[in-house]
N, C-alpha and C positions, 0 to 999 in steps of 0.2 A: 457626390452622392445626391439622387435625387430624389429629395423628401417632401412627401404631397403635405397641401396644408391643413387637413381632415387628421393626420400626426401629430404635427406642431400645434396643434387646438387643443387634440385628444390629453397630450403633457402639458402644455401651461395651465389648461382646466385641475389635471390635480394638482399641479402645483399651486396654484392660488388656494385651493379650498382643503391643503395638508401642508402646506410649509408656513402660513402664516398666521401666528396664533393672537396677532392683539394685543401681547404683552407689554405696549409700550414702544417698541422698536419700530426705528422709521428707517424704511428704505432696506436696497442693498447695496455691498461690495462689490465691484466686479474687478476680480485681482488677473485674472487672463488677456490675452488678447482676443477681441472680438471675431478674430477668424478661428477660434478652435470653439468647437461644440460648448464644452462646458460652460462658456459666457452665458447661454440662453436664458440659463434658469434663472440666474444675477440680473440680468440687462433686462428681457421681455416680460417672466413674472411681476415683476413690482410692477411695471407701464400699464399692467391690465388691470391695475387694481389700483390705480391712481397713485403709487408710492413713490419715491427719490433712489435715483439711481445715482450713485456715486463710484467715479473709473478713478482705480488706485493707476498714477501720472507713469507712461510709458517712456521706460527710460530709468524711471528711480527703483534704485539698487532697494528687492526683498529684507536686505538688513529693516529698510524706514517700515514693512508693515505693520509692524508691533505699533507706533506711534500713529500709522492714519487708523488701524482700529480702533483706537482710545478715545479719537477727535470726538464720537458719539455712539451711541448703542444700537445698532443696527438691525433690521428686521430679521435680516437669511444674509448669510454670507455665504458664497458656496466657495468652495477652494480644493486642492489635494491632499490628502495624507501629509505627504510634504510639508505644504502651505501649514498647514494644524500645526505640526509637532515644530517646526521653524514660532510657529505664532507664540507657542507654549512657553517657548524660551525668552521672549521678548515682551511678557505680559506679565507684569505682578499677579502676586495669588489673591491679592486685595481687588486689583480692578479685572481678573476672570469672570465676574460674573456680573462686568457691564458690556462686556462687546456685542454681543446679540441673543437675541431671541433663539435663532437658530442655527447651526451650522451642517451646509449640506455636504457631504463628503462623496467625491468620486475620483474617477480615472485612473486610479489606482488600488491594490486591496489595502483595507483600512484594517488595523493589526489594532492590540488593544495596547499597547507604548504610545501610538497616536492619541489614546482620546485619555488612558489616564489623570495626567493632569486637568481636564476639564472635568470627565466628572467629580471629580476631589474638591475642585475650587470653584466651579460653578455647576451645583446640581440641576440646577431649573432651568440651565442652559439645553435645549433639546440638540441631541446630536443623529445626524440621519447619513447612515450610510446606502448610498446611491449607489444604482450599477446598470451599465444602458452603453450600447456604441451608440456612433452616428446612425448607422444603418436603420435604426429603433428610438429616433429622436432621442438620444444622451439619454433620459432616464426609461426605463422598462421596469425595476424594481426596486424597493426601497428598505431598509431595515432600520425602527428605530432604537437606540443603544441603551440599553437597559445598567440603570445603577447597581450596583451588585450584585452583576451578573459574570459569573468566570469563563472569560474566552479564550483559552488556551491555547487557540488557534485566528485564523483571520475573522474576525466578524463578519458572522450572515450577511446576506447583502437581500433577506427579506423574499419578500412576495410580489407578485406582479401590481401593476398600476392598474388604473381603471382600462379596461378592454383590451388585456394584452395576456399573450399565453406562454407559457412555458413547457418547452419539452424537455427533459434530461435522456437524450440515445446512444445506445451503443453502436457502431461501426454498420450497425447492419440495418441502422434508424429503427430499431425496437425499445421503445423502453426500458428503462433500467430499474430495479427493484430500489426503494426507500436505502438513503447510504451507499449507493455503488455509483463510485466515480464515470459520469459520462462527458458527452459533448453537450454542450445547452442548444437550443436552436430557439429561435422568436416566430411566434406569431401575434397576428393582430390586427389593428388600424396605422398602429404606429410606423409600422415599417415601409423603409425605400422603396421608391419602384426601380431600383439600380443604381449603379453607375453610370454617369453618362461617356455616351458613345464608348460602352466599354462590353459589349455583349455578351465575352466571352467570361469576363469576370461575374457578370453577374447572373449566368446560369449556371457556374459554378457556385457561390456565393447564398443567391437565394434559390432556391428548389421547391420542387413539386410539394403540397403537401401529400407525406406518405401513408396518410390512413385514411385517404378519402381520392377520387378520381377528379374531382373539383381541379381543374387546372388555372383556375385562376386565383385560388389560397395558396399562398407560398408560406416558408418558413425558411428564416436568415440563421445560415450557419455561421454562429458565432467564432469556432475558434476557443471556446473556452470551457474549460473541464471544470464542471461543478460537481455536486450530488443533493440532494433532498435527504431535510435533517426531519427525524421522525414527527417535529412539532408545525412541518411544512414550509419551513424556511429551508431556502437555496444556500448552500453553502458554497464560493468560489474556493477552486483550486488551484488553479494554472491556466496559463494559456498553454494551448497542445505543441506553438513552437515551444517551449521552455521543457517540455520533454528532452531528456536527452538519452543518448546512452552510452554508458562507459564501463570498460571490462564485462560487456555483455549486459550489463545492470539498467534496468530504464530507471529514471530519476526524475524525479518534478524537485524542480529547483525552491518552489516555496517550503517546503516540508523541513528542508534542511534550514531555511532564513528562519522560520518559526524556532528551531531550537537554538540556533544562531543567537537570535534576538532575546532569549531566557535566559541567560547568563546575564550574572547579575552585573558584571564590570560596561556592558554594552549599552548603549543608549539608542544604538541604528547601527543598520548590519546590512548588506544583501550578496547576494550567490550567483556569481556568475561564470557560464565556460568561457574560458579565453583560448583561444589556438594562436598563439606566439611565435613557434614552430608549428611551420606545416605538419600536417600529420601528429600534431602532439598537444591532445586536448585535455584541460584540466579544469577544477573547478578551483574557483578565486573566491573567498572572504574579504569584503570590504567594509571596514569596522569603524565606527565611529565610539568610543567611550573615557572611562575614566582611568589614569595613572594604568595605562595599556603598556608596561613594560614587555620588554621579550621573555623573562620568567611567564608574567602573567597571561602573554600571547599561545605558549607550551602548557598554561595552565587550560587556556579556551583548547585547544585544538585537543586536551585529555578529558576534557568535558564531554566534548561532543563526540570524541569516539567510543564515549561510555553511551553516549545518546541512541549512536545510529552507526550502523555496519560502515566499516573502513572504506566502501564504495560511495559514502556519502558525506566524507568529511575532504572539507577544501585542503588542497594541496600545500596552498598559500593563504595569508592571511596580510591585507595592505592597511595600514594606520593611516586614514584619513581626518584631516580636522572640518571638515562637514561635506556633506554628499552631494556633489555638484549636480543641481537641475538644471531642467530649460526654462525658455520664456514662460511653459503651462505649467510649471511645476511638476510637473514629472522628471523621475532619474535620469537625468543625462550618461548612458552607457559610454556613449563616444567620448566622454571626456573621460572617465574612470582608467588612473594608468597599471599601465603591465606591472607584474610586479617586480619585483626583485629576484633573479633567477638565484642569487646567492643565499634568498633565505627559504629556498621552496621546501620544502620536508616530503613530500609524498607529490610524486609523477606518477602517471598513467603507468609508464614503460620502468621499472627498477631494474636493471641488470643483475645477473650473478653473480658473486663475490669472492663466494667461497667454493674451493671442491665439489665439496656436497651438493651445493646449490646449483651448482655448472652442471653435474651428473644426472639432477631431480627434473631440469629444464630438459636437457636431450631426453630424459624419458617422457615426459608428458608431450614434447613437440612428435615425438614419435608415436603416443598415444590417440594425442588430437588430433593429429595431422596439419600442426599449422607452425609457423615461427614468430619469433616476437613474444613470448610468454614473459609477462612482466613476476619476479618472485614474490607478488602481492594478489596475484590473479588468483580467484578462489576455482578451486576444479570442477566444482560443480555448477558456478557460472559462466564457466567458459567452454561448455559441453560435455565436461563429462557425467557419467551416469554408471549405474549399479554394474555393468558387465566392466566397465575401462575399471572399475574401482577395485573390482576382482584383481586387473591382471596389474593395474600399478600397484599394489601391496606385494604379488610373484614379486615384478619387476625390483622394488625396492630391495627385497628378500637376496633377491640372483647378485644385486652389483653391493651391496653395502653389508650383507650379509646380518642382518639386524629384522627383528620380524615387529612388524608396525600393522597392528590388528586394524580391522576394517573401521572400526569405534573410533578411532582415532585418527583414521585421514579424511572420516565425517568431521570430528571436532577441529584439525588442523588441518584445514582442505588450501592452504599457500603452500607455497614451494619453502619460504623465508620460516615459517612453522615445522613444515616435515624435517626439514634440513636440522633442525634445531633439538629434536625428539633425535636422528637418528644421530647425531653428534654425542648425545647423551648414552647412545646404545643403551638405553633402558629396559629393563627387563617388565612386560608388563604383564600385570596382572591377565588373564584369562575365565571366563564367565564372568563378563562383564558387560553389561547389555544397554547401559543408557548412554544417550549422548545428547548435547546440551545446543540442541541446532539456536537456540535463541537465549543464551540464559540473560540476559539484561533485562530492570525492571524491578518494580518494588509490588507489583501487583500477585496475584495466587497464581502458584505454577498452573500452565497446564500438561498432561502426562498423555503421551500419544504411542500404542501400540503400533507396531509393525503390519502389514499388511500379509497376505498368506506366502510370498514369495520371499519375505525378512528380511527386505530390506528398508533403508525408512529415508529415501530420496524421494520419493514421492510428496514429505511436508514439507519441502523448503520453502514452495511459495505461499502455503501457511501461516506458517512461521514466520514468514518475513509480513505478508500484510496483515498477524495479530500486532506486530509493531514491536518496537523496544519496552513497550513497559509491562508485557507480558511475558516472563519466561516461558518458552517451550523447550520438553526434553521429550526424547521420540526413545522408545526399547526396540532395539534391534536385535533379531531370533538366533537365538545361538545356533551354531553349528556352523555358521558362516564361515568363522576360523579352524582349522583342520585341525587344533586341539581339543574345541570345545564339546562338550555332548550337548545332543539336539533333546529336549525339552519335547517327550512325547502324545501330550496331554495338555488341555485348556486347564485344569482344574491347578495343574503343577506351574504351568506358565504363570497363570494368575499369581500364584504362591509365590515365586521369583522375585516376577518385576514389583508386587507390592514391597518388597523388603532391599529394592535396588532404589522404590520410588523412595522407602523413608529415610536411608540414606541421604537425597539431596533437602526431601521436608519431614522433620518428624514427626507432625505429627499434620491431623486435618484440621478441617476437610479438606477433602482431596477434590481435584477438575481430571476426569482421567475420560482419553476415548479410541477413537479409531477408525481407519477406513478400511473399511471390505471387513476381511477376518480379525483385522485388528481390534473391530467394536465387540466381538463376540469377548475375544479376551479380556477386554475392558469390562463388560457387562458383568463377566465373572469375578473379576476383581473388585468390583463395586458387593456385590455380593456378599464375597469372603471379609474385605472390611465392611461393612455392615453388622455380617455375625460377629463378629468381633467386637462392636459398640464403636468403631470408628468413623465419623464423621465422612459422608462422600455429599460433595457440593451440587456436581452435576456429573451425568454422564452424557457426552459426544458421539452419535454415529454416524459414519460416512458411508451413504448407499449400504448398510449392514442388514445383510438377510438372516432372520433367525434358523438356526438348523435347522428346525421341522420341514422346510421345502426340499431339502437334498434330498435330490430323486439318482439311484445306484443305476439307474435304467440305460445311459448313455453309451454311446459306442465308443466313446473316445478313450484312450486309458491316460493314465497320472500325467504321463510325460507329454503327449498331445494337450491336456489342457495346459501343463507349463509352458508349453511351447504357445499357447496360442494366446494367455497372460501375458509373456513376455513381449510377442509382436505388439499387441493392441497397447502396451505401455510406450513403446517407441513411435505409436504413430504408424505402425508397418501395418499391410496389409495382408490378410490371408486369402490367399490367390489360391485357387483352386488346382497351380500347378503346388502348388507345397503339400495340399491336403493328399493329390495323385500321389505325391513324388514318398511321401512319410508313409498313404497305407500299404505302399509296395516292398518295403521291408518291414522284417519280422522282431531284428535285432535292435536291443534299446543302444547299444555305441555306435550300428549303423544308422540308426535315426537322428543321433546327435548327430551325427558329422554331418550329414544329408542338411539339417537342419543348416548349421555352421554355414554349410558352403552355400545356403540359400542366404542367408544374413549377410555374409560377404558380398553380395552382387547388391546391396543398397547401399547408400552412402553414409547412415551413420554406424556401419560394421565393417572398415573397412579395414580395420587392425585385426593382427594375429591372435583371433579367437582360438583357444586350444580349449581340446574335449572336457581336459580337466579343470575350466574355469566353469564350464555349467555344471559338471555334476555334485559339486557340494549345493550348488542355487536346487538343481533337481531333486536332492537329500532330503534337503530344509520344506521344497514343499509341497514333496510329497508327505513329511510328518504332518506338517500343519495340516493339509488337505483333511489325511484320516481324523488329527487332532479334531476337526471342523465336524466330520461324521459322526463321530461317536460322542458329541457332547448332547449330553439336552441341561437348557436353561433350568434356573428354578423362578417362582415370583419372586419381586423384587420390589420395593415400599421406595421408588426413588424419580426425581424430574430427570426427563428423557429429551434431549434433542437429538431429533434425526431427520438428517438430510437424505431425501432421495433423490434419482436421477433417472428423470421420464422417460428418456430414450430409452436406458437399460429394462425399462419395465413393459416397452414396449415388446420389447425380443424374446419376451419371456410369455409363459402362460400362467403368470402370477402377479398381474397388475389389478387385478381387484381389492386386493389388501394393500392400502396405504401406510400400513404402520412396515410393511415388511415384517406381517408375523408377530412384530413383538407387541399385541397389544395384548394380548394374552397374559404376557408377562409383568407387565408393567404397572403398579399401582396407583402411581402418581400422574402427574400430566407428561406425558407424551408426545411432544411437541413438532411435528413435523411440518420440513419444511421441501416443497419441490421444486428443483433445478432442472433447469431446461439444456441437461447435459448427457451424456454418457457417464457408463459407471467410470471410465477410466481419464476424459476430458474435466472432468468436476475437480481434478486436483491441479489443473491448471491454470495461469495467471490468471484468467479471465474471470472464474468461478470459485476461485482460492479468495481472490476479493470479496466475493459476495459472500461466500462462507464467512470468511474473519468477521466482518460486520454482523450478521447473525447472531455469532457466538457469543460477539461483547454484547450484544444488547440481552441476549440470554442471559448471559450471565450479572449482569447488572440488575435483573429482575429476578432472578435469585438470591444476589446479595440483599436486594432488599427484603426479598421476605423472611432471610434470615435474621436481619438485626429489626424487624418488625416484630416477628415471633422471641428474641430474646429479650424485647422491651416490653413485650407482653409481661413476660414470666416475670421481670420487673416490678 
């Protein structure tokens, strides 16, 4: 890497004038080898400012650092996470708080198990968590670690240094909203002018700066997934190799070490894929802690799939007595061994076992169109969606004879779960509309209407990026089941799911919301418990237009707009040969099939659609549709968050009203926020992300003015 010396000036200048406080301490450690970056700040800092640089002796085994710390009190020590928590253990709680002045932490993320013991035993010890490639002279930002402060997750890694810039972009180098995970990029003085004699690397690597024609300001793609935390500190995430993805699921491997590492028997933890067998990738736990028996290893692996969805919990888990580094103190991977193929508990790939399971597998591989379905694979992460869900409930119905409502292979969406429900031949209940897409978590439910079409696939990636410690439950519209009665009216709907909602919480306040049609119903239910004197927290709307715009003027009738709902949810297009091909018949079953056999010629319809899987979908929404018509809101005395989405409002001739109408309605703050989406792209990974983040900070600022206002009355 070739780093000018107007860089290397640009960092030792803060380093000398923010790492060294005077306190007494002379000199530094330099515990690396001189060839890896991280030495700089050890070895060059002190030399500029006249101090003692002392090289821990190459060749003596990490056990002796504990003892060359001691020798004297040192100005800056920099070291790894690693290096720290190894030191931790080899330092009396008497002499923590003479080894130095300061200690600078990098090249790894710094977790709060690392600094624990120092803040506890040496308060005035300053601890500075560094974060900087080579490319950007080792350090580019810094975060100092605050005494009683709860970091749940990795510690900030801070703010930029003197003259050096931070971008957080999305895929498309846009910026990303406050809290939504991106790519970091550098700019500044600090950075390389490349690699040498390596060109191609480093016009991949460093790039044009994107929001200026300036071709000579570049900005160093780092590689690394951070986000901006609201008090403008960076937060690291992952490096973007550590993405991974398995059973269709992407995964950032730190997410899962964080809850790994909170478990109270663990002391050091980390998460890795192994691929052992070809083609057979899994994720590995490698645990360092205390009286780790195989009881209590079935006790860790029931912890954490209370923590985090079964696609996030390791397969394996390996009892190691400490976590082999390198020369630099970073994880040595290459040394970490495979595990024990005899203690694995959960594979990628689980076979069928039983009958039932062997019979649930030939239908979904005939559904999906694909083989290899593991009986752990959830259906909805492995492609299926609201039509295949229709016809594998038929299908279950035809071969097992057992009727297993839609509610329920959202709640049990494995093979290893249905198999288990239709073993039992259970007879279940009917008008029954919730289902529990996230129930884990000890925080306040939140409650999510269906959308006008009834089904409630649309919130999975919601759900999944509000996290484990928020439950979510989604109401799905009756009549979906060919016993149920469809629910003709907002006002009745509302009435329903309130009394489905207090079934799971009895009492409030209530978080209840929805996207498209689903917020109107929410809005009404926020309402009816109101009159009531029941507590509603907040209310949620996603892109939700209030009735007063439904314009009856349209040439389209019911089933053209379901039809044209349904494509834009799949990503299809509507081609002008479907719009020909639909208004040349007259008949609504020969529209359906017309339709069908247009869906068949794309590739995610390429299963035996039959007429009578859409026409309970067409039942449902055409009620809701009128449902939609004939409501009018009333005011409402309640805090509103609503998301819209500027694309949709382009297309329309109602983008001068940002509230979507409801300001009229709405008493309180009305909180809107705009996505730079489509009504129907805003519920995908991309923008489900930035939604969730929204939410919780909504609602965080609600909780507070709640127990604000009952400290008042106080």
């Amino acid at each position: 890497v070739m780093v000018p010396h107007r860089g290397l000036t640009n960092y030792l200048n803060w380093c000398t004038q923010n790492y060294y406080k005077g306190n007494g301490g002379q000199g530094s450690l330099v515990l690396s080898s001189i060839s890896f970056d991280l030495t700089i700040t050890g070895m060059l800092s002190p030399l500029c400012i006249g101090e003692t640089v002392v090289l821990f002796p190459e060749g003596l085994d990490l056990e002796e650092l504990g003892r060359w710390v001691r020798k004297r009190k040192y100005s800056v020590i920099k070291l790894t996470p690693a290096h720290l928590e190894l030191l931790s253990h080899q330092v009396s709680e008497e002499d923590a708080a003479f080894c130095t002045d300061t200690f600078v932490v990098g090249g790894e993320p710094l977790l709060a198990k690392h600094v624990d013991f120092w803040v506890k035993h040496a308060p005035n010890t300053v601890i500075i968590n560094e974060y900087g490639p080579t490319e950007a002279v080792v350090g580019c930002t810094n975060y100092i670690v605050k005494p009683g402060e709860n970091y749940s997750k990795s510690i900030p890694i801070g703010k930029p240094i003197f003259n050096t810039e931070m971008y957080v972009l999305d895929t498309s180098l846009q910026p990303v909203p406050i809290g939504v995970h991106g790519e970091l990029y550098i700019g500044g003085v600090g950075l390389a002018k490349g690699y040498y004699k390596r060109p191609e690397l480093t016009a991949e690597r460093f790039i044009n700066f994107p929001f200026d024609s300036n071709e000579e300001q570049k900005l160093y793609k780092t590689g690394d997934i951070v986000r901006y935390l609201p008090n403008g500190n960076l937060e690291y995430i992952d490096r973007i190799d550590q993405q991974v993805k398995l059973r269709g699921f992407r995964i950032e491997l730190g997410e899962i070490e964080t809850i790994l590492n909170q478990y109270s028997k663990i002391r050091e933890g980390i998460v890795l894929v192994r691929e052992d067998i070809p083609g057979d990738k899994r994720l590995v736990g490698y645990i360092i802690g205390d009286d780790l028996t195989a009881d209590e290893v079935e006790k860790l692996s029931n912890y954490m799939s209370e923590q985090l969805p079964d696609y996030m919990v390791p397969s394996a888990f390996v009892l190691l007595e400490k976590i082999p580094l390198t020369i630099n103190g970073k994880v040595d991977k290459e040394a970490l061994p495979a595990p024990d193929m005899s203690l694995i508990k959960r594979t990628e790939y689980i076979e069928p076992k039983t009958d039932i399971e062997k019979k649930l597998v030939e239908i979904w591989e005939e559904l999906l169109g694909y083989s290899g379905i593991s009986v752990y694979d959830n259906f909805f992460g492995i492609g299926g969606h609201s039509l295949l869900a229709v016809q594998l409930m038929s299908k279950i119905k035809k071969t097992f004879n057992v009727k297993i409502p839609l509610t329920v292979i959202f709640q049990s969406g494995t093979i290893a779960a249905l198999a288990k429900q239709i073993d039992r031949n259970k007879i279940y209940k009917v008008n029954n509309s919730i289902v529990p897409l996230q129930p884990k978590g000890n925080k306040r439910p939140i409650f999510f209407v269906h959308p006008i079409g009834g089904h409630i696939i649309s919130y999975f990636e919601l759900a999944k990026y509000l996290g484990v410690k928020r439950p979510f439950y989604a109401f799905q519209s009756l009549g979906l089941e060919s016993e149920e009665t469809i629910l003709t009216n907002i006002k009745e709907m509302a009435n329903f799911y309130i009394k489905e909602m207090q079934n799971v919480q009895a009492e409030g306040p209530y978080i209840i919301g929805g996207w498209s049609f689903g917020g109107v119903v929410a809005f009404e239910m926020a309402r009816q418990l109101v009159e009531k004197g029941i507590k509603v927290e907040a209310i949620i709307l996603l892109d939700t237009w209030a009735p007063d715009i439904y314009n009856d003027s349209s040439e389209w009738d019911d089933l053209a707009v379901f039809m044209n709902d349904l494509m834009k949810q799949y990503n299809l297009e509507v081609s002008e040969e479907l719009i020909l091909g639909y208004k040349n018949l007259s008949m609504q079953d020969e529209r359906i099939r017309y339709v069908i056999s247009y869906l068949k010629n794309h590739s995610k319809f390429k299963q035996d659609i039959q007429v009578e899987d859409l026409e309970k979908m067409i039942q449902v929404f055409q009620t809701n549709l009128n449902a939609y018509r004939s409501y009018q809101p009333e005011k409402l005395d309640q805090d509103i968050l609503l998301f819209t989405a500027n694309h949709s409002h382009k297309e329309n001739n109602h983008a001068e009203d940002d509230t979507l109408f409801w300001g009229k309605y709405v008493q309180k703050e009305l909180k809107v926020i705009e996505l730079n989406a489509t009504h129907y792209s805003m519920m995908q990974s991309a923008h489900a992300e930035d939604i969730a983040y929204h939410i919780d900070i909504f609602l965080e600022e609600i909780s507070k003015k709640l127990y604000n206002s009952s400290s008042n009355l106080n």
